[in-house]
C-alpha positions in Angstrom: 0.0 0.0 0.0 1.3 3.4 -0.9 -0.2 6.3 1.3 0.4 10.1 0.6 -0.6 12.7 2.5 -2.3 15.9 0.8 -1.2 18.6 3.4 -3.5 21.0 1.8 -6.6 19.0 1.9 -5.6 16.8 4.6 -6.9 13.6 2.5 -4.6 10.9 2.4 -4.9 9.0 -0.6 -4.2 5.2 -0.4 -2.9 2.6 -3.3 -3.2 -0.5 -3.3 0.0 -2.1 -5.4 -1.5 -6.1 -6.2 0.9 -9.0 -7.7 0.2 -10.2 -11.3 -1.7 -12.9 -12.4 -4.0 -12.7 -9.9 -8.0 -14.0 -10.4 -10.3 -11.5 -9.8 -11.8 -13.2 -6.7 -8.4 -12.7 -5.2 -7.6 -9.5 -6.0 -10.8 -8.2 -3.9 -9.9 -10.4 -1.7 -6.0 -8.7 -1.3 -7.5 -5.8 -1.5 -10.3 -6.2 1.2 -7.2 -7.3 3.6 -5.2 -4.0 3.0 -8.4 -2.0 3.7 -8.9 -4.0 6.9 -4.9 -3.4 7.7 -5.4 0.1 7.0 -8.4 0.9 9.2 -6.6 -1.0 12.2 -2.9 0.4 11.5 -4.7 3.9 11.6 -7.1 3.1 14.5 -10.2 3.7 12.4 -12.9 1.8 14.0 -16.6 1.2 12.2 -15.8 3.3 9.5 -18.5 5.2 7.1 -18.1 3.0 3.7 -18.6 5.6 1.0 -19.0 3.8 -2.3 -18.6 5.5 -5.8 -19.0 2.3 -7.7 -20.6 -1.3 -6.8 -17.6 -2.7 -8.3 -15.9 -1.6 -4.7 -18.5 -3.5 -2.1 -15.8 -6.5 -1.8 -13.2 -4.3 -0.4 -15.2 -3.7 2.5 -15.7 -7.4 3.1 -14.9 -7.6 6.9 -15.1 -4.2 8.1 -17.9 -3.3 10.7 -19.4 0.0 9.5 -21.1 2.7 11.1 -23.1 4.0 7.7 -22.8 3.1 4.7 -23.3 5.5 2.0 -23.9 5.1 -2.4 -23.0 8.0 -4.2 -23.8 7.0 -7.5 -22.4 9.4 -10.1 -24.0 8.1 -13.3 -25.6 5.1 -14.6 -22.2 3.2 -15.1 -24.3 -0.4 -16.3 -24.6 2.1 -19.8 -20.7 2.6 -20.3 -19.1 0.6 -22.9 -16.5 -2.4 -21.3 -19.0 -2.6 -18.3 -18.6 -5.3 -16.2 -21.4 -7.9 -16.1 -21.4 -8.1 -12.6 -22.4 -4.3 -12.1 -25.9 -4.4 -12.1 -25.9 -7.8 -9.5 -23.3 -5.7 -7.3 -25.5 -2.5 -7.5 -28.5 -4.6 -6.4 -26.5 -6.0 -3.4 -25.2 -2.7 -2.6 -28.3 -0.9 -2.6 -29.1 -3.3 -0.3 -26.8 -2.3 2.2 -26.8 1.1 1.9 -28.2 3.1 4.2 -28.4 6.4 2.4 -28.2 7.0 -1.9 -26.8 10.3 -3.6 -27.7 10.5 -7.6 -25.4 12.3 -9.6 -28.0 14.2 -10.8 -32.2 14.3 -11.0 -32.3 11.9 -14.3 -30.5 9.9 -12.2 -32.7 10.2 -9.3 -36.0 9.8 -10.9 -34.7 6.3 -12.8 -33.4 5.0 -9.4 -35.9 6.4 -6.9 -38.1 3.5 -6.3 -35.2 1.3 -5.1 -34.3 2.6 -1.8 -36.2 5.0 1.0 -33.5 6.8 1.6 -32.6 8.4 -2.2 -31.1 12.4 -3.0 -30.3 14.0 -6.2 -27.6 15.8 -5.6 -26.7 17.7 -9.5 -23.0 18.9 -9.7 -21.7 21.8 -8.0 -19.3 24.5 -8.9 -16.3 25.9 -7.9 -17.3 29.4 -8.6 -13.9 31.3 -7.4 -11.7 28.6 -9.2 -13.6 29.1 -13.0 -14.3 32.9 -12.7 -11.0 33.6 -13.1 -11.6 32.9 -16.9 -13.8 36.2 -17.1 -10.9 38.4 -16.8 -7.8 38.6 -18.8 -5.1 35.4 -18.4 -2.0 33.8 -20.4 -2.9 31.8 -23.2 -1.8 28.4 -23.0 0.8 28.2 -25.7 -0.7 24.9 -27.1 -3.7 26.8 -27.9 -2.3 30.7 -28.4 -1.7 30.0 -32.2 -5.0 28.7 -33.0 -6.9 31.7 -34.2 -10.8 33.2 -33.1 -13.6 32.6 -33.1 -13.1 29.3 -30.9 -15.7 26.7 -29.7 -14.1 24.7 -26.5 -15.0 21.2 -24.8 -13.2 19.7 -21.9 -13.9 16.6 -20.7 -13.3 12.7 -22.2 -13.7 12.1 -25.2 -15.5 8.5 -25.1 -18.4 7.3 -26.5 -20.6 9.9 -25.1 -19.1 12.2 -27.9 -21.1 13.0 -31.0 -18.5 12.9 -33.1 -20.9 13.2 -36.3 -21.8 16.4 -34.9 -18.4 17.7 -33.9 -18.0 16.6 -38.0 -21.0 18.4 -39.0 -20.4 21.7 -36.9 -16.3 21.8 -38.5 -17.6 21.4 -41.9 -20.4 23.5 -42.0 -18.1 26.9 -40.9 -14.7 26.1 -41.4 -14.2 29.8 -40.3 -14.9 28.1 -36.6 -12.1 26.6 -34.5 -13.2 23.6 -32.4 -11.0 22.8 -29.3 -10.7 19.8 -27.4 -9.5 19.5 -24.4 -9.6 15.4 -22.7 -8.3 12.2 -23.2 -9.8 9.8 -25.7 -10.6 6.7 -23.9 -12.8 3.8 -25.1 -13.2 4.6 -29.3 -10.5 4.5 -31.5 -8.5 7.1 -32.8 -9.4 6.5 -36.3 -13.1 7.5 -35.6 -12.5 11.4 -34.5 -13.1 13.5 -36.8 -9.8 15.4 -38.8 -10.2 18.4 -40.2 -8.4 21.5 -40.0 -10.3 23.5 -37.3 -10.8 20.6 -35.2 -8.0 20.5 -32.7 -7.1 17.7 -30.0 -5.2 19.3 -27.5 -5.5 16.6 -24.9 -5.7 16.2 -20.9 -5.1 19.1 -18.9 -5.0 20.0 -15.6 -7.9 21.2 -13.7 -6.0 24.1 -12.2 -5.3 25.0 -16.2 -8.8 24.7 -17.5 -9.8 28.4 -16.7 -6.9 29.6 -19.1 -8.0 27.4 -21.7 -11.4 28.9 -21.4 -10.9 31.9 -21.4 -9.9 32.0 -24.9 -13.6 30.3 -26.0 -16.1 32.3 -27.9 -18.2 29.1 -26.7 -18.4 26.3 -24.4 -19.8 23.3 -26.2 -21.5 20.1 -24.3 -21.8 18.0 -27.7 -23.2 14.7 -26.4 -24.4 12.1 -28.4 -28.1 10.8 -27.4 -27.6 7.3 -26.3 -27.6 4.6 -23.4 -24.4 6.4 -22.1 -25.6 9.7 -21.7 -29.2 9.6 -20.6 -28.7 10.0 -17.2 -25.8 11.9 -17.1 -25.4 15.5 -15.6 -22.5 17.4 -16.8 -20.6 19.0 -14.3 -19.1 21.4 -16.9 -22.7 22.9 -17.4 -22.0 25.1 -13.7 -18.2 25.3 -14.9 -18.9 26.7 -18.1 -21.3 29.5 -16.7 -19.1 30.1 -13.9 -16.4 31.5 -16.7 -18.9 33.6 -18.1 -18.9 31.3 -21.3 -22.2 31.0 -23.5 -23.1 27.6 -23.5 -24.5 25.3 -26.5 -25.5 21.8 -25.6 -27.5 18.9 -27.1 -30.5 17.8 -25.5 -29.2 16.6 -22.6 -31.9 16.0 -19.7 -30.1 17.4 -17.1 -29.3 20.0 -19.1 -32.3 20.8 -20.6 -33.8 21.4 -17.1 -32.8 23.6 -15.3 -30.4 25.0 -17.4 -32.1 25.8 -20.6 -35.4 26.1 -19.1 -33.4 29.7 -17.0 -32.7 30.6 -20.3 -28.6 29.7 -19.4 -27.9 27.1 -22.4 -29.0 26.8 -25.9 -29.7 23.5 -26.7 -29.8 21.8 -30.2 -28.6 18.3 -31.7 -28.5 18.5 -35.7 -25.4 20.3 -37.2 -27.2 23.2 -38.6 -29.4 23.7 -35.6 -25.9 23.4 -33.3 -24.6 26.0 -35.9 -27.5 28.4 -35.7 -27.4 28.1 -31.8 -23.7 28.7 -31.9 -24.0 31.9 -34.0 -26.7 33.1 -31.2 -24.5 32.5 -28.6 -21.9 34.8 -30.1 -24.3 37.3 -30.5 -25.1 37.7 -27.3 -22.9 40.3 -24.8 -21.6 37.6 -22.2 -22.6 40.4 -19.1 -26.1 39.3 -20.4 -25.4 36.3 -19.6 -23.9 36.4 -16.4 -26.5 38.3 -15.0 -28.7 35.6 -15.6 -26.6 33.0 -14.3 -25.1 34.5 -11.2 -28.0 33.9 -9.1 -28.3 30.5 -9.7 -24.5 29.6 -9.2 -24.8 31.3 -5.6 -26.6 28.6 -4.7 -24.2 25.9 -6.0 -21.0 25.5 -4.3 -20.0 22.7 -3.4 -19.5 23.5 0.5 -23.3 23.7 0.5 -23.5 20.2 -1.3 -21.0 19.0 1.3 -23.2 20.3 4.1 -26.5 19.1 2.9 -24.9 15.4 2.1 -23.1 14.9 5.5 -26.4 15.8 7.3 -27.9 12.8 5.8 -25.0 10.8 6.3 -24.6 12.0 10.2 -28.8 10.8 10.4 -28.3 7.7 9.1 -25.0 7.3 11.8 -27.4 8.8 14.7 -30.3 5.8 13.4 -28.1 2.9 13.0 -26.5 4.1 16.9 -30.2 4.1 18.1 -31.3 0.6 16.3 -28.5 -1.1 17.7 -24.9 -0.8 19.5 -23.0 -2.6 16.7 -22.7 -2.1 12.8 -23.2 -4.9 10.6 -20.2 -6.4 8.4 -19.7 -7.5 4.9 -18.4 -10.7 4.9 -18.9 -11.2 0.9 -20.4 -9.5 -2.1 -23.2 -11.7 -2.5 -24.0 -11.4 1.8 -26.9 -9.3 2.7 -26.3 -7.2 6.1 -27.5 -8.4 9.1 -28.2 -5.7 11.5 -28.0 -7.5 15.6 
């Protein structure tokens, strides 16, 4: 196991370092061990098991928690390379869970019937850390010599990506300069689009993204409409706005509600409607803009998400004290709890 310490945050990120050739079974196995060393080398006792994915309920095989807690991000089942087992692990692990954050309210509304204790929480924004691509900043010198006007994504570029459209957009004004900024993970190389004025400047950092945006005319969210991306809720939407950048998007659900319905994102999803609503978004003074936005994003930092999320989880500690003196343990993925 390899610890480090973050001395600004305080969070001490742990990796596990597993032999090769190992099954599966045995490397949840290995890896529920370390976790167990971990807890007791740092005298943590009935830990809160916060799970981002089902994929992780094995690791906590042992330990006796004090909550349990689901924060599911997106609906991962949809991803391409997903593992079989994802939906059978989900089931378990809603099982166990004693309270369930959703990523967003598609999300939320798909899921809602499966547990009592469900919460949309949509993404938040650092509003400080983004805003500082309203004023003047550096160009990044990867993008510096790529003239105006320019149309910016960051993000991965997966299978989520309508990559017909990105086409469609490039061809259709060749005037236009798309950047983007990401990986490309999951769909081969061959398939993005190469034109001229489509440029691939790949992963950055996210204390960089605010100089890269800066230098956007807009901020595009071009998502295809499929399995993949019906539930998910950008977290770039909030970002986007928070650096004062017009916003065009396809018709993304959690999108489309709340942020078009304020008036905050033009939405459309064939090439010459993404064009028109690009040409609109340029027309339009960004203080307009801002104005409009501002009061929502007030309301969306993430301390506040913080806040309203550990109040649930500090509940559902207070309940399971109440219902009985000791946690339950998971002793396998396919075990239900068993509460004394």
């Amino acid at each position: 196991m390899e610890a480090t310490l973050d001395a600004t945050t305080g969070v001490t990120v742990v990796v596990p370092h597993l032999p090769d050739g190992l099954s599966e079974v045995e490397r949840e196995q290995v890896q529920a061990r370390l976790v167990a060393e971990l807890c007791e080398a740092q005298g943590i006792e009935q830990p809160v098991g916060w799970f981002y994915t089902p994929m992780a309920l094995p690791l906590a095989a042992g330990l006796q928690l004090r909550a349990c807690v689901y924060d599911c991000m997106d609906e991962l089942s949809a991803f391409r390379g997903a593992p079989r087992s994802l939906l059978v692990r989900e089931a378990e692990l809603m099982g166990v869970a004693d309270v369930v954050f959703t990523g967003g309210h598609a999300l939320f509304e798909a899921k809602r019937d499966r547990h009592a204790n469900i919460h949309p929480f949509p993404s938040s924004v650092d509003t400080t850390h983004f805003g500082r691509a309203r004023k003047p900043t550096s160009e990044p010198a990867d993008q510096a010599g790529i003239p105006g006007p320019r149309l910016g994504f960051f993000g991965v570029i997966d299978e989520r990506m309508d990559l017909s459209l990105i086409e469609g957009v490039a061809r259709a004004r060749p005037d236009w300069q798309l950047v983007l900024l990401g990986p490309v993970v999951k769909i081969d190389h061959a398939d993005l689009p190469r034109l001229p004025n489509v440029h691939y400047l790949g992963g950055k950092s996210y204390a960089d993204l605010p100089d890269y945006i800066a230098g956007w005319d807009v901020a595009l969210l071009p998502f295809a409409r499929n399995e993949s991306t019906r539930f998910i809720s950008p977290t770039k939407t909030p970002e986007y706005l928070a650096a004062g950048k017009q916003v065009v998007s396809t018709s993304i659900r959690d999108v489309v509600r709340p942020y078009a319905a304020l008036n905050l994102v033009r939405i459309a999803d064939a090439p010459e409607d993404f064009v028109k609503a690009c040409e609109a978004a340029m027309a339009e003074p960004a203080q307009q803009l801002i104005a409009r936005a501002d009061p929502l994003l007030a309301k969306m930092s993430w301390d506040l998400t913080w806040r309203q999320m550990d109040q649930l989880v500090q509940q559902s500690v207070r309940d399971n004290t109440r219902s009985s003196g000791e946690r339950f343990h998971i002793s396998s993925p396919s075990e239900q709890r068993e509460v004394g």
